[in-house]
C-alpha positions in Angstrom: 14.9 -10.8 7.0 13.8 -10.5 10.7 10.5 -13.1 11.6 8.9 -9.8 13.0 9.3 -8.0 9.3 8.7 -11.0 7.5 5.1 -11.8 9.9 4.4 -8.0 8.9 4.8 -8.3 5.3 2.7 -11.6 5.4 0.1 -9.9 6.9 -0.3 -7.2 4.7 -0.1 -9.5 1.5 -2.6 -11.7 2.9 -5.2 -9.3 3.6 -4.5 -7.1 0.8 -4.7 -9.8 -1.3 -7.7 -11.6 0.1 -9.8 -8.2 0.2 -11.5 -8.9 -3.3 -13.5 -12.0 -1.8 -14.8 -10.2 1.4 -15.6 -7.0 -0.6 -17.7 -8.8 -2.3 -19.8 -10.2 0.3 -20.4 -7.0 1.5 -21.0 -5.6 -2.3 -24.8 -8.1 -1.2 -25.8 -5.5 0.5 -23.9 -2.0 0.4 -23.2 0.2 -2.7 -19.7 1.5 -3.4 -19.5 4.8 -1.4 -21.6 3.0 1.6 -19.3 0.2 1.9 -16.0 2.8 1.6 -17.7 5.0 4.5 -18.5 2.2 7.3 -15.1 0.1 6.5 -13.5 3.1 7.2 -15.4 4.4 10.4 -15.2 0.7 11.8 -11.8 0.8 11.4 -11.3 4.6 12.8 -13.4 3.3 15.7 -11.3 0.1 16.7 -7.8 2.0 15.8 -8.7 4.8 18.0 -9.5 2.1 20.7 -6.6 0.3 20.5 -4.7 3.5 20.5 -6.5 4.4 24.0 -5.7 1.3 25.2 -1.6 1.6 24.7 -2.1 5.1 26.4 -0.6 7.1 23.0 -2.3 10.1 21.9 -3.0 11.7 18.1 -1.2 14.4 17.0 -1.5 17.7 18.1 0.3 20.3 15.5 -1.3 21.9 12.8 1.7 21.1 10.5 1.6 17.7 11.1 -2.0 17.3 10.8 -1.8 19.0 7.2 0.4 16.4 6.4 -1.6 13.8 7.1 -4.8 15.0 5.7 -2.5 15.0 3.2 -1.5 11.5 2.6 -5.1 10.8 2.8 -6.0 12.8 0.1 -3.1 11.2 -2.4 -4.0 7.9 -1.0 -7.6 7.5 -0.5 -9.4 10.9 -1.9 -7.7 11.9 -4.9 -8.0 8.3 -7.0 -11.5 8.5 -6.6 -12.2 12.0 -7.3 -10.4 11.1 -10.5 -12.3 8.4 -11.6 -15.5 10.8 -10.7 -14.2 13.5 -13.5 -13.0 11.3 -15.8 -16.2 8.8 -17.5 -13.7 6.4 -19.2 -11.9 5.4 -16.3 -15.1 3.1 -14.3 -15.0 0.7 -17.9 -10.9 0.9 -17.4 -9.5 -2.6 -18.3 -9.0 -4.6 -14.7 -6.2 -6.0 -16.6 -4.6 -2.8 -17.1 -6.0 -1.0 -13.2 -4.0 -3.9 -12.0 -0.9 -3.3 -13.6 -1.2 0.6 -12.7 -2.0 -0.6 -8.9 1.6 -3.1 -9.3 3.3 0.0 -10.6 3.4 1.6 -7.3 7.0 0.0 -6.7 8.2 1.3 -9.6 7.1 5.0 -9.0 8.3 5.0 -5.8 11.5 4.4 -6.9 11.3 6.9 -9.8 10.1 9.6 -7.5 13.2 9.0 -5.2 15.0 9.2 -8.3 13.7 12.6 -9.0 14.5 14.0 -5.4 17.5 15.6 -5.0 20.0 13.7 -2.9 17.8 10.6 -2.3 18.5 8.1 -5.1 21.3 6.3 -2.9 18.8 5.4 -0.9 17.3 2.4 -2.5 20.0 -0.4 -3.0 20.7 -2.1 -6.4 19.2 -5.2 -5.5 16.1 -3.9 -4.6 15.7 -1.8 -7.5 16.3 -5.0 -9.9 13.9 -6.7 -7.4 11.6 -4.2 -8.2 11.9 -4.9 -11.7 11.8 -8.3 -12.1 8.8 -8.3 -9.4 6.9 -5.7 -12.4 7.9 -7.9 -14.7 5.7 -10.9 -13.5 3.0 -8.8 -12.9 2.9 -8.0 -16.6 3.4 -11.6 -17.4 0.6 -12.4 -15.0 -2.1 -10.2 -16.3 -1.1 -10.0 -20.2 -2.7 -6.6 -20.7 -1.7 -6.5 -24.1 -4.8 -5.6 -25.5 -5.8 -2.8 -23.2 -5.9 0.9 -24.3 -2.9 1.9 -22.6 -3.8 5.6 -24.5 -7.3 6.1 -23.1 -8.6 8.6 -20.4 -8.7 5.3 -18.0 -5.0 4.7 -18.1 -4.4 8.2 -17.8 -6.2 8.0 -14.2 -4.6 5.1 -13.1 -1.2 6.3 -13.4 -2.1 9.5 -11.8 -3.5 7.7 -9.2 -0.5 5.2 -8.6 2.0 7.9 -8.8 -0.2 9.9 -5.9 0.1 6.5 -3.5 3.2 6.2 -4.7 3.9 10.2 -3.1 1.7 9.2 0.0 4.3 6.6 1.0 7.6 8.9 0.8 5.2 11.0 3.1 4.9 8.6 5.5 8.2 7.6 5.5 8.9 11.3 6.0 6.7 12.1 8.7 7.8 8.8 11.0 11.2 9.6 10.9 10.4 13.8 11.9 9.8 14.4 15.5 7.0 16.3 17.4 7.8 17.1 20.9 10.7 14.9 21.0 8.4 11.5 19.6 8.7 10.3 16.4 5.3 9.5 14.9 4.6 5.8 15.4 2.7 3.2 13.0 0.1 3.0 14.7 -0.5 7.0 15.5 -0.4 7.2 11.6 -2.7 4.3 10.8 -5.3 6.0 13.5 -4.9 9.5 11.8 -5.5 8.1 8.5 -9.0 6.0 9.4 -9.9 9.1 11.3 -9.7 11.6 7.9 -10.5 9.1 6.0 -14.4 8.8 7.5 -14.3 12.7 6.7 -13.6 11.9 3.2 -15.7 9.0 2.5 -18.4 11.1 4.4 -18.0 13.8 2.0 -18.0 11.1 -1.0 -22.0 9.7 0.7 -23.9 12.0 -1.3 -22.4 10.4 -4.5 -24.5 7.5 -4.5 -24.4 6.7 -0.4 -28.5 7.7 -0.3 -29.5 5.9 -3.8 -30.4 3.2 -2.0 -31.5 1.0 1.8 -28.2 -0.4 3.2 -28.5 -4.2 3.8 -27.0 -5.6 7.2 -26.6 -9.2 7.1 -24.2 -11.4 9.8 -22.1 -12.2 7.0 -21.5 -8.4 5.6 -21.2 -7.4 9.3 -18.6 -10.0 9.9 -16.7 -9.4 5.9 -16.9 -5.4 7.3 -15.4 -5.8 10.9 -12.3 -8.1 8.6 -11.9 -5.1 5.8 -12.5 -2.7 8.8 -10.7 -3.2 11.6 -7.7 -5.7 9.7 -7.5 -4.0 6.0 -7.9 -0.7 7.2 -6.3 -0.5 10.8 -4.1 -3.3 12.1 -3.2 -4.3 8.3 -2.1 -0.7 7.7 -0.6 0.1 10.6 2.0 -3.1 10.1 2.5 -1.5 6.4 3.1 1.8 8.1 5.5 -0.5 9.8 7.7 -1.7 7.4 7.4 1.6 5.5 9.3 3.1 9.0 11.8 -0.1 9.1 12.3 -0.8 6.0 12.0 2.1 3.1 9.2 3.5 1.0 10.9 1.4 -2.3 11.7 -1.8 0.0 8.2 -1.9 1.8 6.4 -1.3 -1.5 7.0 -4.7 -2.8 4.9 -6.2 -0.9 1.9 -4.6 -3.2 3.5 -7.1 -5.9 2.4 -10.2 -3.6 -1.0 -9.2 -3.8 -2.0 -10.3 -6.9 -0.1 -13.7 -6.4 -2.5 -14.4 -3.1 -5.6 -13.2 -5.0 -4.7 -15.5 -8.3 -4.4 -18.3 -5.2 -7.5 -17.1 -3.4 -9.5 -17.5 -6.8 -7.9 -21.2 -7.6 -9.1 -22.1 -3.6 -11.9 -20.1 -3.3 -13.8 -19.3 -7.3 -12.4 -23.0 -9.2 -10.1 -20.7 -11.1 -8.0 -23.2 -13.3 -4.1 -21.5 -13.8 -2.5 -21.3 -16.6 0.5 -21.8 -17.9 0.9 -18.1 -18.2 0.0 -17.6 -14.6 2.4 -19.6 -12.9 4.9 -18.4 -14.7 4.1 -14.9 -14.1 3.3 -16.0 -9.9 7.0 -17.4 -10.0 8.9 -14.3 -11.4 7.0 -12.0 -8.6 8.2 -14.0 -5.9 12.0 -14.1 -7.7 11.5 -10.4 -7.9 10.2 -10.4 -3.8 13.1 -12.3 -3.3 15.8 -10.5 -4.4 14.1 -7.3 -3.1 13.9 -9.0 0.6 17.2 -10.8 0.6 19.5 -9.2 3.8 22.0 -6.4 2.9 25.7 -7.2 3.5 27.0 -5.5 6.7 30.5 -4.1 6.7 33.0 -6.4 8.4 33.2 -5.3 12.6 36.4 -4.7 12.6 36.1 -1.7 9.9 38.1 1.0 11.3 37.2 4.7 11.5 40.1 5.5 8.2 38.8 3.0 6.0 35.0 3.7 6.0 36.1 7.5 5.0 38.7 5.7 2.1 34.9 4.2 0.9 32.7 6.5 0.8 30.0 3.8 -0.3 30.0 2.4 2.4 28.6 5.4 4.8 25.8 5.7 2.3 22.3 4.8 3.4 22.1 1.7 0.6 25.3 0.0 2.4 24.3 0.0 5.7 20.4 -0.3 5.9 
């Protein structure tokens, strides 16, 4: 693995995984939908910024921008909406929302599956990576006990299948061209803190005006991290490897959230592990692993007859 793709990936699982702690220091003084609409409008303000600064511009089709609106709406829009229409789903068992939020992977891979054409794109090992890395999430959360038959579960694998579809999106729409560009990572990570302030503004009036927002240095400071890092710079390198590396391949990642988090609460809460845990910790990373271990190249010397006498090897899972 490349240090550039690996520094991206660390990124992403650090932040994601540290957001619980710095959400909750702004949950001291913002309520659900006002903290969803200003870390999203701080971070549409600093990505459009830093997309002024390296002189690119947003999109300017109508097709593409119905695209986009909607990735946001599978990604950011619809899981909430659902959890709005369905009353079970707010008491849903965080052991079980977890699971469904690690499952992402896993429907990725499914929905390639059930694409025509496209299966051969994710490569054995990172399937079984995938696998194993779902298997320590179980392991790690036990959710034995939840009510995997409920209204709540039914929502939270709606939901992960919809980010699941968000991501073949991306992946889609970076690799199209418009005007002879391919859209970048960071065009895409503007666009989607851009709609996104139009759909958290239309969630404000679902609790945004119940109450006096509360501005403190430390929730200005937790709200410029989840603001301008979670929801710009942070998604932009996942936008990243999503481009470089595969919707099913870049996915992973989601599975070292929970490992940094479990760590973040040992450093941060006094959150004694468990047997259970660390067991659960080391099979993700085994998983991670064997998802991020470098593909075998054909040998250089191949010649033009022998790659048509295997056709495996011309396939996108042999030479990515």
């Amino acid at each position: 693995m490349r240090f550039d793709s690996a520094a991206r990936f660390a990124a992403v699982a650090l932040m994601w995984g540290s957001s619980y702690f710095w959400i909750k220091i702004v949950f001291g003084g913002l309520n659900s939908a006002q903290f969803s609409f200003f870390r999203i409008l701080v971070g549409a303000v600093a990505m459009l910024g830093i997309l002024a600064l390296g002189r690119e511009r947003l999109p300017r089709g109508a097709g593409v921008w119905a695209r986009l609106v909607l990735i946001a709406f599978l990604a950011n829009a619809l899981p909430v909406l659902l959890v709005e229409l369905v009353d079970d789903a707010v008491g849903a068992d965080a052991d079980m929302v977890s699971v469904f939020n690690a499952s992402v992977p896993l429907c990725v891979v499914v929905l390639l599956c059930l694409a025509a054409r496209r299966a051969d794109r994710v490569p054995a090992r990172v399937a079984a990576g995938l696998v194993v890395g779902f298997a320590g999430v179980l392991v790690l959360y036990a959710p034995w006990g939840a009510e995997w038959l409920s209204a709540g579960a039914a929502v939270n694998a709606a939901a992960a299948i919809a980010y699941a579809w968000s991501m073949l999106l991306m992946e889609k729409l970076m690799g199209a061209e418009e005007g002879g560009r391919a859209m970048t990572p960071l065009v895409l990570a503007t666009t989607q803190a851009v709609i996104g302030v139009g759909w958290a503004g239309i969630n404000m009036p679902n609790g945004g005006f119940d109450s006096t927002p509360h501005f403190s240095a430390s929730i200005i400071g937790a709200l410029l991290v989840l603001g301008v890092l979670n929801t710009g710079l942070v998604y932009m390198c996942f936008a990243w490897l999503i481009r470089e590396e595969g919707a099913a391949k870049a996915s992973g990642v989601l599975y070292a959230v929970p490992v940094v988090l479990t760590l973040g609460m040992v450093l941060l809460e006094d959150h004694v592990l468990g047997a259970r845990e660390i067991l659960g910790m080391a099979v993700i990373v085994a998983g991670l692993i064997l998802t991020r271990l470098p593909q075998r190249t054909a040998p250089a010397g191949r010649t033009r007859s022998a790659d048509r006498a295997t056709p495996a090897a011309k396939s996108p899972a042999a030479v990515r």
